[in-house]
LOKOL-712216 format. One record per residue: residue in one letter; x, y, z of N, C-alpha, C in turn. Coordinates in steps of 0.1 Angstrom, whole numbers, padded with zeros to 4 digits, always signed. Atoms other than C-alpha are relative to their C-alpha. Example, Ala and Ser with C-alpha at 12.3 -4.5 7.8 and 13.67 -1.06 7.14 Angstrom:
<margus>
A+0009-0012+0000+0123-0045+0078+0009+0012+0000S-0009-0011+0000+0137-0011+0071-0008+0011+0008
</margus>
This chain:
<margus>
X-0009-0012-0001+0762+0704+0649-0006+0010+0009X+0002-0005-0010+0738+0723+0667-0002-0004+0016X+0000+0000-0013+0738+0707+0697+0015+0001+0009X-0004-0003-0003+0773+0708+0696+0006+0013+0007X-0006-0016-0004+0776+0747+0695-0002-0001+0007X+0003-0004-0013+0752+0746+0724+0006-0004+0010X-0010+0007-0011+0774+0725+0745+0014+0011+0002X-0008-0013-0005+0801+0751+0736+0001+0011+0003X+0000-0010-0003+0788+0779+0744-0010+0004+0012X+0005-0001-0013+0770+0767+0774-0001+0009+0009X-0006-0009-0010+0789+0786+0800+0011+0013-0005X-0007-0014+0004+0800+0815+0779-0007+0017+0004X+0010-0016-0001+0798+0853+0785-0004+0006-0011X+0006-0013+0010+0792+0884+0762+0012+0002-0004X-0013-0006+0011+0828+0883+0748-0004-0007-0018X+0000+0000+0014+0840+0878+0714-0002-0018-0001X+0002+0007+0003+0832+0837+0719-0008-0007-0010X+0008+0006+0012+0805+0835+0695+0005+0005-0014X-0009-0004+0011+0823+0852+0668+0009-0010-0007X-0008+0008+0005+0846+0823+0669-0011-0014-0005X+0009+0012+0000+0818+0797+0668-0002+0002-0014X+0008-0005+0010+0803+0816+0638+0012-0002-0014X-0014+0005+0008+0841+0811+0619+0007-0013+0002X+0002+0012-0003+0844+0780+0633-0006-0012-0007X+0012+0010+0009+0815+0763+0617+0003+0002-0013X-0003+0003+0010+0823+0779+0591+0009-0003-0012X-0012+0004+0004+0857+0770+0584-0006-0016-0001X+0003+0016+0000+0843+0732+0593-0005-0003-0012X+0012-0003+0009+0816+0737+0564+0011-0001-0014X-0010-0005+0009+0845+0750+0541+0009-0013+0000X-0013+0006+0001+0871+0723+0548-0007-0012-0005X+0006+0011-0001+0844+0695+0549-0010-0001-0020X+0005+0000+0011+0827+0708+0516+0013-0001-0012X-0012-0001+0007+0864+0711+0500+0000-0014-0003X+0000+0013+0009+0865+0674+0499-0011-0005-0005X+0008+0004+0012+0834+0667+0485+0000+0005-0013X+0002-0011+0012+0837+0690+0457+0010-0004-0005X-0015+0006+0010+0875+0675+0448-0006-0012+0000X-0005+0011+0010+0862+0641+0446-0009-0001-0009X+0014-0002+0013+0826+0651+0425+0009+0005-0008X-0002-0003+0014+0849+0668+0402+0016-0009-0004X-0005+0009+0011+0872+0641+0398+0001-0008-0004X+0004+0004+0006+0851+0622+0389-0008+0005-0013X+0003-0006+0008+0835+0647+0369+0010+0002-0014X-0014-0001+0008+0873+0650+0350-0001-0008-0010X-0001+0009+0010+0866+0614+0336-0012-0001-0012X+0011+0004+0015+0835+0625+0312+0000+0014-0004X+0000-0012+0006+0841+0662+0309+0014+0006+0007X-0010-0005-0002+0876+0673+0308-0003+0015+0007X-0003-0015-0003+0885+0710+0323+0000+0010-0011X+0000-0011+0015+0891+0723+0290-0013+0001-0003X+0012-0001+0008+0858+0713+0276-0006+0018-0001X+0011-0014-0002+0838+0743+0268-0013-0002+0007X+0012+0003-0010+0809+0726+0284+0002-0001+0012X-0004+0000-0015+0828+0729+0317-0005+0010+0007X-0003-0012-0005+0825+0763+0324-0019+0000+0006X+0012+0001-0003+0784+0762+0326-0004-0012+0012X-0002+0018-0005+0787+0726+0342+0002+0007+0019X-0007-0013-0010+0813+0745+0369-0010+0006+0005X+0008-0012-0006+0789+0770+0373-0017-0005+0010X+0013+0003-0009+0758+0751+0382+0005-0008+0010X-0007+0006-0010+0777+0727+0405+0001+0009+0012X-0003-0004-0013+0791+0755+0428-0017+0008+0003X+0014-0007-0003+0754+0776+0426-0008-0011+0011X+0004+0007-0014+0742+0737+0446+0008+0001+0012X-0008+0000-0011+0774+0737+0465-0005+0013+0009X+0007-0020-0006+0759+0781+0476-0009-0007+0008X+0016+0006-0004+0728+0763+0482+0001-0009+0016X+0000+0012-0012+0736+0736+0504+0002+0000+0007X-0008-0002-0013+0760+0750+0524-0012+0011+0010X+0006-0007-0004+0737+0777+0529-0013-0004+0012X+0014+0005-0008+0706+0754+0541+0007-0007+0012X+0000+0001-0011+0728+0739+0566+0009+0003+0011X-0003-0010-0010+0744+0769+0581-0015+0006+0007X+0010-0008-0005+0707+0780+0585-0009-0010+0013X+0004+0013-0002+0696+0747+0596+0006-0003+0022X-0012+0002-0014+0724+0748+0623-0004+0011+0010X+0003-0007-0011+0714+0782+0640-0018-0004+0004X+0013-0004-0007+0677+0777+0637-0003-0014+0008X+0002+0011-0010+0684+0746+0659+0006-0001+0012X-0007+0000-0012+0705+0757+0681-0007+0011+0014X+0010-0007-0013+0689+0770+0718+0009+0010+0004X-0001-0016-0002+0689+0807+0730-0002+0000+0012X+0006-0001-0010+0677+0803+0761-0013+0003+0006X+0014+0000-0004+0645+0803+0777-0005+0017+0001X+0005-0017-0003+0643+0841+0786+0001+0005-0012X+0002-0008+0015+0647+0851+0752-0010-0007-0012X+0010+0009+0009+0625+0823+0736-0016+0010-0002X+0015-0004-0001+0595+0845+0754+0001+0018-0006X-0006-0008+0011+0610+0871+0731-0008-0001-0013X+0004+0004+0010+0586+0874+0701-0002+0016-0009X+0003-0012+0002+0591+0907+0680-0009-0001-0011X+0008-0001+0015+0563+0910+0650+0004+0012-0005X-0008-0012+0009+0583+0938+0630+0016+0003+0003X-0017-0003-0001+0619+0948+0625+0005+0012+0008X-0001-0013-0014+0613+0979+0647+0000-0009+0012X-0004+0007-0012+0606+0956+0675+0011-0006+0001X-0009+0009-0002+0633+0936+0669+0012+0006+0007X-0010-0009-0003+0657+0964+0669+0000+0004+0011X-0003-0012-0010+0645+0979+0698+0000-0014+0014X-0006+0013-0010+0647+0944+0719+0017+0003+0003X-0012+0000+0002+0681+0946+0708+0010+0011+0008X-0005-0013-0004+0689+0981+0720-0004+0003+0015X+0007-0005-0017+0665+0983+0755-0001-0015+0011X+0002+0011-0007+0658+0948+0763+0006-0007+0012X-0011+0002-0008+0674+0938+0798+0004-0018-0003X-0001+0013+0006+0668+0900+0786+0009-0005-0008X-0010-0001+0013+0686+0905+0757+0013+0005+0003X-0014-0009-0003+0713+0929+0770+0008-0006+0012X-0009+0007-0011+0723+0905+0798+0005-0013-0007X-0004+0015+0007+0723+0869+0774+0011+0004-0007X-0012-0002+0006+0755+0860+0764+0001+0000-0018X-0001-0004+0017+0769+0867+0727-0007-0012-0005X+0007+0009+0007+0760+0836+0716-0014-0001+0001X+0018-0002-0003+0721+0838+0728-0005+0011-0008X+0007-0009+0004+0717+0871+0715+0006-0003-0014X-0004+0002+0017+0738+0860+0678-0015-0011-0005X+0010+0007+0009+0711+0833+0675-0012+0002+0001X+0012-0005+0000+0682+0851+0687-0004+0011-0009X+0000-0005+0010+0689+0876+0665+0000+0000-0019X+0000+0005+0011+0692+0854+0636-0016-0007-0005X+0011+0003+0005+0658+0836+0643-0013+0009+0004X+0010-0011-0001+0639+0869+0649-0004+0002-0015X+0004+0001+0015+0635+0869+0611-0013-0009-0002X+0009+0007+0004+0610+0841+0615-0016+0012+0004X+0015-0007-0002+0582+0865+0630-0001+0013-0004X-0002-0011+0009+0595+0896+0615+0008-0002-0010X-0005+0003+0015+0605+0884+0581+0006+0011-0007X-0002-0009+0014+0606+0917+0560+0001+0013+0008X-0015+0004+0008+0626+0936+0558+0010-0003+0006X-0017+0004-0007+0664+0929+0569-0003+0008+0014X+0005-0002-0011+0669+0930+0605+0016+0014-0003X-0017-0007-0001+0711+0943+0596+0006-0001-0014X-0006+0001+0015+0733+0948+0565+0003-0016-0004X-0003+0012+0000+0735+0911+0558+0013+0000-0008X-0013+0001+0006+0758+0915+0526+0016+0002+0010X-0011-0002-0007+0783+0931+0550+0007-0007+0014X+0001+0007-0010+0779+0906+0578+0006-0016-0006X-0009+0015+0005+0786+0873+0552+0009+0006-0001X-0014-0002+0008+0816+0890+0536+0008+0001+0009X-0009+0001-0012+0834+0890+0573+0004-0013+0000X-0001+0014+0002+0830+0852+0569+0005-0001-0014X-0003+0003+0016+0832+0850+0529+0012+0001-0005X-0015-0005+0012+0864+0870+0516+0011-0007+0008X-0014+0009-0003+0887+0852+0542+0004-0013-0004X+0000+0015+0003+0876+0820+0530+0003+0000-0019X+0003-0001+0011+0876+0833+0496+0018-0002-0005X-0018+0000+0001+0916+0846+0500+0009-0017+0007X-0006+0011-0004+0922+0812+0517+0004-0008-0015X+0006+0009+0011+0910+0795+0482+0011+0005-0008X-0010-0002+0012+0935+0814+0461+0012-0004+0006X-0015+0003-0004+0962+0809+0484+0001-0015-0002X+0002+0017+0003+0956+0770+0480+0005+0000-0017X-0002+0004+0016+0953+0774+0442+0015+0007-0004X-0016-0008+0004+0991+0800+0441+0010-0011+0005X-0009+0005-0001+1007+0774+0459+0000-0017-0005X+0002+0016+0002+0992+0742+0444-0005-0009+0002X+0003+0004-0011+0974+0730+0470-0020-0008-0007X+0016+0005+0002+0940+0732+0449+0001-0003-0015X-0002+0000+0013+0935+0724+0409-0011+0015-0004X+0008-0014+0009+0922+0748+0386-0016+0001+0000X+0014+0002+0004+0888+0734+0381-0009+0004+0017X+0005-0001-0016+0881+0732+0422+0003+0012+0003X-0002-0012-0001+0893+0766+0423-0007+0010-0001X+0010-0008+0007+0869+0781+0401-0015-0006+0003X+0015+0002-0005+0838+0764+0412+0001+0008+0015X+0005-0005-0010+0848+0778+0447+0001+0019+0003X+0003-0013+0002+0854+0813+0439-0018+0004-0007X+0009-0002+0005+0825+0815+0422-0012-0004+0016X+0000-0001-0015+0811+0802+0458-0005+0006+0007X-0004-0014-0010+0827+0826+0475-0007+0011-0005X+0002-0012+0010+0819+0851+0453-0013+0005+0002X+0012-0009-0004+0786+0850+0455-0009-0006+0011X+0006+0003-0009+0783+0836+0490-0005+0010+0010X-0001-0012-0006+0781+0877+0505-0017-0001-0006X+0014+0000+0003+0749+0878+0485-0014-0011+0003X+0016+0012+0000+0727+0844+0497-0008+0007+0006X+0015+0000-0005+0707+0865+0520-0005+0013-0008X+0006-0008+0008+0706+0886+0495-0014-0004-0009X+0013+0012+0006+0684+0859+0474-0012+0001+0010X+0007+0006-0011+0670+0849+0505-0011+0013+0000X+0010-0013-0010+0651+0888+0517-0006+0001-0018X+0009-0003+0008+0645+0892+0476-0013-0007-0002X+0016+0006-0001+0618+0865+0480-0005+0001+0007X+0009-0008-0010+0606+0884+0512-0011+0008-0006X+0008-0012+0011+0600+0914+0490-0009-0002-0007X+0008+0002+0005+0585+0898+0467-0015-0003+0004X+0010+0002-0005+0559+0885+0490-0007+0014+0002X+0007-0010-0008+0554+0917+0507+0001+0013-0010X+0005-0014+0009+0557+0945+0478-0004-0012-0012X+0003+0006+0015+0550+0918+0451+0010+0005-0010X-0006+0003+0009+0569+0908+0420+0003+0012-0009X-0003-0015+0007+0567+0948+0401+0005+0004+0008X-0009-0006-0008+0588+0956+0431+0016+0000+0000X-0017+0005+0005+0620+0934+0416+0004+0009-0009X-0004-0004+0012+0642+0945+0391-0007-0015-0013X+0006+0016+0011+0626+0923+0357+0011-0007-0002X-0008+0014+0004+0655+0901+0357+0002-0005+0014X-0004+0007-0011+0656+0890+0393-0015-0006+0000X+0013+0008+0000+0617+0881+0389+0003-0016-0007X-0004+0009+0013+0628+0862+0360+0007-0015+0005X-0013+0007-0007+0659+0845+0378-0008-0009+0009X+0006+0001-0008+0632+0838+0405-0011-0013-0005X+0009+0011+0011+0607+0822+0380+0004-0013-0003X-0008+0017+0003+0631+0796+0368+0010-0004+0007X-0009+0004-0011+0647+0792+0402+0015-0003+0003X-0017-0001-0002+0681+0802+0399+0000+0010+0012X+0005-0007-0015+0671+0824+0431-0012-0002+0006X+0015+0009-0008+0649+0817+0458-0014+0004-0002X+0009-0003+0003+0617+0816+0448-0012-0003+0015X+0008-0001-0015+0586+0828+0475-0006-0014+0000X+0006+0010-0005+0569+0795+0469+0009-0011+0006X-0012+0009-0005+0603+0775+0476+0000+0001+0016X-0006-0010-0011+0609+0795+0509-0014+0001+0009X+0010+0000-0012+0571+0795+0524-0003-0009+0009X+0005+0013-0008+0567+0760+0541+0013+0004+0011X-0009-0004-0013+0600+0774+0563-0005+0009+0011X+0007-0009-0011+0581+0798+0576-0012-0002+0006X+0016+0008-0002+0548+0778+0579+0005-0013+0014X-0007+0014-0003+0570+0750+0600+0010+0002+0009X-0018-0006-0007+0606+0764+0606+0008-0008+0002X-0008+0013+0002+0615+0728+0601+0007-0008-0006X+0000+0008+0009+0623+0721+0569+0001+0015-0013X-0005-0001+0009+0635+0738+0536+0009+0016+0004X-0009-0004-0004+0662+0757+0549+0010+0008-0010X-0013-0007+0007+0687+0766+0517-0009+0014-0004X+0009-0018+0004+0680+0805+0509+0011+0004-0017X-0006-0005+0013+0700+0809+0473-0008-0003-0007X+0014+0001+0013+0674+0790+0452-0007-0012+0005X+0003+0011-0003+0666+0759+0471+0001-0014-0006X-0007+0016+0006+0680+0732+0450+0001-0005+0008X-0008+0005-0011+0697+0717+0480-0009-0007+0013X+0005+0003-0011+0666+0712+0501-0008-0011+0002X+0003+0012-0007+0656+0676+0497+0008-0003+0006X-0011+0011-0008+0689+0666+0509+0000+0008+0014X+0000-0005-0015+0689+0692+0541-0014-0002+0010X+0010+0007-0008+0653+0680+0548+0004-0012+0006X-0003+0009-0008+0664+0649+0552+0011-0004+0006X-0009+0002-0010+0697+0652+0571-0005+0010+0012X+0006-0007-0014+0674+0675+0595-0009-0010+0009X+0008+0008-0007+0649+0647+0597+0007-0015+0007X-0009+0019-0001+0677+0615+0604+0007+0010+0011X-0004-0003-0009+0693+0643+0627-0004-0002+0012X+0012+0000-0016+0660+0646+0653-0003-0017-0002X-0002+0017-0004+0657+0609+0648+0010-0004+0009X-0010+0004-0008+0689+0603+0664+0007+0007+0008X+0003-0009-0015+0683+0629+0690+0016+0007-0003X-0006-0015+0003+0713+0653+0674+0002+0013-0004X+0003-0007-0004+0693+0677+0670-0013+0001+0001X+0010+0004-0010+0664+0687+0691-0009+0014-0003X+0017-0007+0006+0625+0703+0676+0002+0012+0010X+0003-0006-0008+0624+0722+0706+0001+0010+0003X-0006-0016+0003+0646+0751+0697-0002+0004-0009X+0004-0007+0012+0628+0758+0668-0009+0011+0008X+0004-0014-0004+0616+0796+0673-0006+0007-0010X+0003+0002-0008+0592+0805+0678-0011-0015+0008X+0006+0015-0003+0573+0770+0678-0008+0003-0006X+0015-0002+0005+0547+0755+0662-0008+0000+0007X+0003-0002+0017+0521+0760+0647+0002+0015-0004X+0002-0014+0008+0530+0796+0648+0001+0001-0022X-0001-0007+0014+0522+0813+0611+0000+0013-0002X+0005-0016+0006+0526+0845+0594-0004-0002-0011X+0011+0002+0011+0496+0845+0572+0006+0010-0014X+0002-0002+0010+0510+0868+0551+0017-0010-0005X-0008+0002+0007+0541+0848+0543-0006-0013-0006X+0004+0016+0010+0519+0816+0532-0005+0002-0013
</margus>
């Protein structure tokens, strides 16, 4: 997938083309996850009806992997996709730098949208903490359309009840993954009395991403990718590792390369 973006956005300028890329994928993501999820739950139908009362929990951890999944390989997909050479030698160590690349940099302020959408995404790897941009407000441009798609499916029929509610739930709380994702920054870098005591908690028994889940990404930049809690990331390791085997996607745009480390994120 990433080498496809790169192919489409080869010879693009600084318009609104990456925008579409970014709704794009994730419409693919959405339509392609839609059928896996109708036929796990209807198979799921023949040992735990809908009604059950044990559905609702059931439901609920299902769409939290489906959060997961999708999440490790929307991340998976930009931090493989190439920026271009002149912004690779781009390396900000803080969120001030980053910003101010963003703002002065002629490098930056001449690369087309797409170069600067994913150089901006894998500037996180050397300046981790804190947020580079309001993230919540950046999913939910992508999230709530996909969210209002999902009811309109389920008003006209289109979706069942049960697939309905695993993907609102989703949706719902797909505005917050990198919300997960920067709480186990924090934690690293103000430490665990810096959470509220139920996100530590949540964190502990890995219903959110936990710092030790989330450090070999940044030790690597190759490999454990989902940012909600990391359930999801044997399977995205290994469709990252069968991907560079069969040369569809390519080590080389990992940014900023190894062996870089940030000592304090190990």
């Amino acid at each position: 997938m990433a080498a496809a973006l790169d192919r489409l956005h080869a010879q693009s300028s600084r318009g609104g083309d990456g925008v579409g890329a970014v709704l794009g994928v994730s419409a693919f993501l959405y339509t392609a996850s839609s059928l896996v999820v109708r036929g796990g739950l209807l198979a799921l139908d023949t040992v735990l009806p809908s009604a059950s009362p044990a559905a609702i929990p059931i439901e609920a951890v299902v769409a939290c992997f489906l959060l997961d999944l999708i999440s490790g390989i929307w991340h998976s997909t930009l931090d493989l996709s190439d920026m271009g050479e002149r912004l690779r030698s781009i390396v900000p160590d803080s969120t001030e730098a980053a910003l101010r690349v963003r703002a002065t940099d002629p490098r930056y302020l001449t690369a087309n949208f797409w170069q600067q959408f994913v150089w901006s995404f894998k500037s996180h790897h050397t300046a981790p903490y804190p947020a580079h941009d309001n993230q919540e407000r950046e999913l939910a441009v992508v999230v709530m359309p996909l969210l209002f798609l999902t009811l309109v499916q389920w008003y006209v029929g289109w979706l069942q009840p049960r697939a309905t509610r695993v993907w609102c739930v989703v949706l719902g709380l797909g505005s917050f993954t990198q919300t997960s994702h920067f709480l186990a920054h924090r934690r690293v870098h103000l430490g665990r009395a810096s959470l509220p005591p139920c996100v530590g908690f949540l964190q502990d028994i890995h219903f959110l991403l936990h710092p030790s889940v989330h450090r070999p990404h940044h030790e690597t930049f190759d490999c454990n990718f989902c940012i909600w809690n990391g359930w999801a990331n044997p399977i995205v390791n290994r469709l990252i590792r069968l991907s560079m085997h069969l040369g569809i996607a390519d080590g080389k745009h990992i940014f900023p390369g190894n062996p870089y480390k940030r000592s304090s994120e190990r």
